[in-house]
C-alpha positions as CSV (number, residue, x, y, z in Angstrom):
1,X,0.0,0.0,0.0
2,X,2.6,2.4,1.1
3,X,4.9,1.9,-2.1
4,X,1.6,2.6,-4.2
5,X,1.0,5.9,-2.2
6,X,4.5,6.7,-2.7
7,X,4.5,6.0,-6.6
8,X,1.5,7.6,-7.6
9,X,2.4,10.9,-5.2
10,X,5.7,11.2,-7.2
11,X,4.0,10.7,-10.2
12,X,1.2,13.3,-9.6
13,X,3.8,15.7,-8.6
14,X,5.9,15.2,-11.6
15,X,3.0,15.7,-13.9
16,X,1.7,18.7,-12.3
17,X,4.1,20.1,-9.8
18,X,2.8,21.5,-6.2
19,X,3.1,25.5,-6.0
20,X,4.4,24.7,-2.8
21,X,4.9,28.1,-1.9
22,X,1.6,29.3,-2.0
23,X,-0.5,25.6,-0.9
24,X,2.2,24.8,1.9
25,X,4.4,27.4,2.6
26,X,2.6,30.8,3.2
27,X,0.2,28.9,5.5
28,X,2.9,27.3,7.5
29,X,4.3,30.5,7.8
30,X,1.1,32.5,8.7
31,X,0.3,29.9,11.7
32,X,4.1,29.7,12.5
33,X,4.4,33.4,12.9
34,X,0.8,33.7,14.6
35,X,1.6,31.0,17.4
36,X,5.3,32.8,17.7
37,X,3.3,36.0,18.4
38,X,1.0,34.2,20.8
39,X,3.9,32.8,22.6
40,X,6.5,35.9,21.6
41,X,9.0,36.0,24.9
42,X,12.1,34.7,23.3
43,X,11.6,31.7,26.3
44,X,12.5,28.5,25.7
45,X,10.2,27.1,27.4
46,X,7.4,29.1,25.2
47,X,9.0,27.7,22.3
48,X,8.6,24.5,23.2
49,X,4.5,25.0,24.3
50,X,4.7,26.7,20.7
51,X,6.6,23.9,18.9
52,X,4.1,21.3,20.8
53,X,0.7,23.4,19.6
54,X,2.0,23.7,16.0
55,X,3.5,20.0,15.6
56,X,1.1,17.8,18.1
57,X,-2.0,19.7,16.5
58,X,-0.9,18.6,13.3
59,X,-0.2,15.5,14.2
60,X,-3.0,15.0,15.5
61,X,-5.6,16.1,12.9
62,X,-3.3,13.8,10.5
63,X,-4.3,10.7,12.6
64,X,-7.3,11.9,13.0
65,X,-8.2,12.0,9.2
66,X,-6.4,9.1,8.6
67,X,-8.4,6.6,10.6
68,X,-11.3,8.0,9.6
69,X,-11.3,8.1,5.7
70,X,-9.3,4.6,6.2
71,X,-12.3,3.4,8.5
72,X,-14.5,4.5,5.9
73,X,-12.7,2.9,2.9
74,X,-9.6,1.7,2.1
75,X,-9.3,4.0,-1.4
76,X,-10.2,6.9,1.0
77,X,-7.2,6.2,3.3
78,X,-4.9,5.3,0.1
79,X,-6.2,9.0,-1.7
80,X,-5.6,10.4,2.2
81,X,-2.1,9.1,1.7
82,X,-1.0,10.1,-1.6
83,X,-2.4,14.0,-0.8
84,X,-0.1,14.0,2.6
85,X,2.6,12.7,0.7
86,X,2.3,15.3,-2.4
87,X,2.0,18.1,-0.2
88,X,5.0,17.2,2.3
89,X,7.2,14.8,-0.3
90,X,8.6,17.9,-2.4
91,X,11.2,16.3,-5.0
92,X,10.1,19.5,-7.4
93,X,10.9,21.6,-4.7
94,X,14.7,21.0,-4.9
95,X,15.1,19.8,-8.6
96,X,13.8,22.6,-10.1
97,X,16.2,25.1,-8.3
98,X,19.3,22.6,-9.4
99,X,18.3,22.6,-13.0
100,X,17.4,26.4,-12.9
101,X,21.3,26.1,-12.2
102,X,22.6,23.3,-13.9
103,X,21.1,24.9,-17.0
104,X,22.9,28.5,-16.8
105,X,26.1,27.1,-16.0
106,X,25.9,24.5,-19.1
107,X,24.7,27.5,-20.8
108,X,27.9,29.7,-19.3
109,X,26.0,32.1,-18.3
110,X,27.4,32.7,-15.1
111,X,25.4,35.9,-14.1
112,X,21.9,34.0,-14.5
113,X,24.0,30.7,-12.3
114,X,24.9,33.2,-9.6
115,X,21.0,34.9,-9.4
116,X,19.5,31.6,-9.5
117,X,21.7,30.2,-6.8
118,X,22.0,33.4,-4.7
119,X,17.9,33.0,-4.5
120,X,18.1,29.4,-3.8
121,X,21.4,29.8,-1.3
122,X,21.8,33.3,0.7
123,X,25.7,32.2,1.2
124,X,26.3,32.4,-2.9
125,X,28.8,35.3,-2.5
126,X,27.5,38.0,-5.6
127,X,31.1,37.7,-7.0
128,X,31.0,33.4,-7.0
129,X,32.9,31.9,-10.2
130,X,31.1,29.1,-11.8
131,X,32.9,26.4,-9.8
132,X,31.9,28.2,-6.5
133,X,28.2,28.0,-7.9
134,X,28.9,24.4,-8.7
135,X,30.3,23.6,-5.1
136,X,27.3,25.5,-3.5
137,X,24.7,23.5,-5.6
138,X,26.0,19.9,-4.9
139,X,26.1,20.8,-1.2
140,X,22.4,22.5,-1.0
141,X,20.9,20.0,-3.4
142,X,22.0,16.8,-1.5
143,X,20.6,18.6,2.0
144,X,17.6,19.4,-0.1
145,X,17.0,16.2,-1.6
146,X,17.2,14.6,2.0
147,X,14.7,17.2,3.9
148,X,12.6,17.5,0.8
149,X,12.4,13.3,0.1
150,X,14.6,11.2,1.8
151,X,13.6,12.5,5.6
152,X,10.0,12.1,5.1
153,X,10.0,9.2,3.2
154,X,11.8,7.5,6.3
155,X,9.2,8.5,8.7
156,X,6.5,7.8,6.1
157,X,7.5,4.5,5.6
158,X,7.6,3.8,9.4
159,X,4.3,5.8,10.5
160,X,2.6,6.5,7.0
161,X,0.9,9.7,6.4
162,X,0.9,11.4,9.9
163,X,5.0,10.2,9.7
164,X,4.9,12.8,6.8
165,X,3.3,15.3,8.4
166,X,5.4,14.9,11.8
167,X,8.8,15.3,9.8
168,X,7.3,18.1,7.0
169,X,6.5,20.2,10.8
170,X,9.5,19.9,12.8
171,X,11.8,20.4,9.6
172,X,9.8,23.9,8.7
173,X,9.8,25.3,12.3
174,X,13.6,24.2,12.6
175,X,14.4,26.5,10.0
176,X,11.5,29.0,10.0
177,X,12.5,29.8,14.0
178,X,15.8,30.1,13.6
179,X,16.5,33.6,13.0
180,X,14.7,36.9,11.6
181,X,13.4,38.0,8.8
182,X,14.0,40.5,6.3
183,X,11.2,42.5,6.7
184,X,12.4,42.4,10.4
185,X,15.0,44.6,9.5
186,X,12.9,46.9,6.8
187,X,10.8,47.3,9.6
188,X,12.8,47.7,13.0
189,X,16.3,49.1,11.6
190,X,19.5,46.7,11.4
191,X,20.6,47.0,15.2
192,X,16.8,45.6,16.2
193,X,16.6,43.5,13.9
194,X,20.1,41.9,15.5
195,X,18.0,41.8,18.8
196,X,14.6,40.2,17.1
197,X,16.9,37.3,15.8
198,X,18.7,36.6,19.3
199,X,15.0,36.4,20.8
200,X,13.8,34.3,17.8
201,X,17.1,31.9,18.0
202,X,15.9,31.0,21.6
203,X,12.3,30.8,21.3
204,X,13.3,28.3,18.8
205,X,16.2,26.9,20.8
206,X,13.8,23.8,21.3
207,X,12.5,23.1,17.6
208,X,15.9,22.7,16.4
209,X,17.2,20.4,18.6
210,X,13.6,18.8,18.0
211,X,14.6,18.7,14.5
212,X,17.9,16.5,15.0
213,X,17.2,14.2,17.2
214,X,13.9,13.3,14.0
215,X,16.8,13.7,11.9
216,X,19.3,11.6,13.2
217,X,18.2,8.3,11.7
218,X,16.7,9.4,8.6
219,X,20.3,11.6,8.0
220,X,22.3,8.6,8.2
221,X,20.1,6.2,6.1
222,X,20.4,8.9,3.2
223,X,24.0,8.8,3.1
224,X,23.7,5.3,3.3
225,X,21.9,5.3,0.0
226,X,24.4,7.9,-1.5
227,X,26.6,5.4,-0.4
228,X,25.5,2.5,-2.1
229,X,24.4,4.1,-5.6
230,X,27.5,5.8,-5.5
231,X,31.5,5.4,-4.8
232,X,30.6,3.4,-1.7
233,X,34.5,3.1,0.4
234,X,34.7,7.4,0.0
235,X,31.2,7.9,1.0
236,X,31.4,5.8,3.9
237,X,35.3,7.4,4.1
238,X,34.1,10.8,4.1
239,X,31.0,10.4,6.7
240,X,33.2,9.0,9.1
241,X,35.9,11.3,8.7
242,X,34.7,14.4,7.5
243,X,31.3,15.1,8.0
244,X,32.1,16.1,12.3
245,X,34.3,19.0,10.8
246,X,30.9,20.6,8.9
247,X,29.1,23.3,10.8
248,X,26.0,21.3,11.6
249,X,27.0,17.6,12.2
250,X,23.9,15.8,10.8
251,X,23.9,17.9,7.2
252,X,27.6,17.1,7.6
253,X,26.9,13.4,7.4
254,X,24.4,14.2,4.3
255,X,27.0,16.3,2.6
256,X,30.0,14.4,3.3
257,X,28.5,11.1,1.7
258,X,27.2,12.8,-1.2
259,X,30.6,14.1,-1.7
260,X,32.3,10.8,-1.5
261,X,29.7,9.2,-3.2
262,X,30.4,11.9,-6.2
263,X,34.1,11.5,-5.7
264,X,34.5,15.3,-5.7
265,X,35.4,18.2,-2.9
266,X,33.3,20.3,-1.5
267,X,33.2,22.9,0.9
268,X,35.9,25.4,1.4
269,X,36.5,29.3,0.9
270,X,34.0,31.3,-1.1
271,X,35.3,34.4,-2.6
272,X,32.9,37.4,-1.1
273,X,32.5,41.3,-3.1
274,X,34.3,43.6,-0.4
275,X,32.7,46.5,0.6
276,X,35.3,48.7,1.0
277,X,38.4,46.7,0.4
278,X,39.9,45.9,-3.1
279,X,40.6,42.1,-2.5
280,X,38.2,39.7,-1.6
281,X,37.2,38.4,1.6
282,X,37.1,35.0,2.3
283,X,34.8,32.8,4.5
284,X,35.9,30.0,6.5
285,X,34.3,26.6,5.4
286,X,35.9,23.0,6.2
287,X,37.0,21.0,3.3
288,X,35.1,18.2,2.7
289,X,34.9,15.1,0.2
290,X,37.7,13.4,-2.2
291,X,39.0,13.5,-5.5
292,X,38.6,16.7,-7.5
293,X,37.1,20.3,-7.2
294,X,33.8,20.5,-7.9
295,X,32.8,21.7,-11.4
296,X,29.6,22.3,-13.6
297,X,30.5,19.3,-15.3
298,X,29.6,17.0,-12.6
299,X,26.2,18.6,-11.9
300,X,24.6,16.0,-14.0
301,X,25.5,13.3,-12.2
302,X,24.7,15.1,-8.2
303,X,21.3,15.2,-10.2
304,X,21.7,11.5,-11.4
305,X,22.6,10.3,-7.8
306,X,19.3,11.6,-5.9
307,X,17.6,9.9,-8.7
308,X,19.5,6.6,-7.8
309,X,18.7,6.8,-4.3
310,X,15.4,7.4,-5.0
311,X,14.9,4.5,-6.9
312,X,16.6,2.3,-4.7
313,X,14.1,3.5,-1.9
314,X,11.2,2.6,-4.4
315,X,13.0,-1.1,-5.2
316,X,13.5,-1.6,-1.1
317,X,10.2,-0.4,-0.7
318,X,8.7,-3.1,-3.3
319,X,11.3,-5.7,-1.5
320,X,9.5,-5.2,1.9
321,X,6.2,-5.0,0.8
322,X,6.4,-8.3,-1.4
323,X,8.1,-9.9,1.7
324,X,5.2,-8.6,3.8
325,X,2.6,-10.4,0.9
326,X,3.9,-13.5,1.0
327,X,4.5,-13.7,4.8
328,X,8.6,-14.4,4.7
């Protein structure tokens, strides 16, 4: 049942791709920023009432549903599924900003690379050479292939639909409560907005650490996969070795084994435009990966890998469920 949810949500979404921004993500955002208001004292424990009201209400109405249409009938509860699943599972969501990318730089049209990048990636410096655009796509595409498919299929596959749900909630408010705005600063002037992201940064102290401890498993099984469709000793070289010196452990795990699976560097300095200064500034990011720098030429195949690993979800998936059929 669940790899016929699964296959007919990423078919759906293929043929007719989820305005995710506008059916998902403005609503998260309006009730995320409503119950932050409600709760607004930059206290930890308010963020975790807040976290609990947003992500158990959810859950809850998703198990709610879910018994009933499935009580009901079993097409009900399949259709139940496949809607949770094309509104959480959100392969588009990723892809589309990669070959936006991918496309410019096979084009060499760098200027168009860097403005797609810069709006999928806030750390693409505005000076970034075509290799630094390269390097910054492979690294946010692999995250985003994991929190965009990878991370809820694992808790779908365990948990079904309100799985979905759980992982699609504590990954938004993760991210969504962990600093401020822009408007914050059009609004309240550069120095407040400073102070609105301090109190924002603790009143969401709780959903990020939320976030990785839901993470954890479903991290490590997608670098796994990488691993397997991939170059399988770097991968699993590169995880091991590497993926502690990246600034946020479990995308270092993701990153790391995407890199090795690749067989390609990542991370590293990017060039930034000065402001006042002549030479360029340079940030401080760990090396990470094997074999050689990172080019537009091997975009392709970062693309080609997620599809790999994808598939060989689908084929374990099928393995399980026929297992399950025949009662091994």
């Amino acid at each position: 049942m669940k790899l016929v949810v699964l296959i007919l949500a990423l078919v759906i979404e293929q043929v007719r791709p989820l305005p995710y921004a506008r059916l998902v993500g403005q609503p998260l955002t309006r009730l995320a920023n409503w119950v932050e208001s409600v709760f607004d004292s930059g206290n930890r424990q308010h963020g975790f009432l807040a976290w609990l009201l947003v992500v158990g209400g959810g859950v809850l109405l998703a198990t709610l549903l879910d018994a009933i249409l499935s009580g009901i009938n079993v097409l009900l509860g399949l259709a139940f599924g496949v809607l949770v699943l094309y509104l959480t599972l959100g392969f588009r969501q990723f892809s589309h900003s990669f070959t936006e990318v991918n496309e410019a730089l096979q084009a060499d049209d760098v200027p168009a690379a860097r403005k797609a990048m810069k709006a999928w990636n806030s750390e693409c410096p505005d000076n970034a050479s075509s290799d630094e655009i390269a390097r910054l796509a492979i690294e946010t595409g692999v995250l985003a292939s994991h929190r965009h498919v990878f991370g809820v299929l694992a808790w779908f596959v365990v948990f079904g639909p309100v799985g979905a749900v759980f992982y699609r909630l504590t990954a938004f408010l993760a991210t969504h409560w962990n600093g401020s705005d822009r408007k914050d600063e059009e609004v309240v002037g550069e120095h407040a907005a400073e102070e609105v992201q301090v109190k924002r940064r603790q009143f969401g102290a709780f959903a990020r650490q939320a976030f990785a401890l839901v993470d954890w498993l479903p991290a490590r099984m997608t670098a796994v996969a990488f691993a397997i469709v991939g170059n399988f000793e770097d991968a699993i070289y590169c995880w091991r070795e590497q993926a502690k010196t990246w600034r946020d452990h479990t995308a270092g795990v993701i990153v790391a084994a995407g890199a090795g699976a690749l067989g390609v560097k990542l991370g590293g300095a990017l060039s930034h435009s000065p402001v006042i200064e002549d030479d360029a500034a340079v940030s401080d990011r760990p090396e990470i990966g094997v074999g050689d720098e990172a080019t537009p030429a091997i975009l392709p195949s970062a693309i080609g890998l997620v599809w790999r690993a994808l598939i060989l979800w689908v084929i374990l998936l099928a393995v399980v469920g026929l297992a399950a059929w025949v009662g091994i």
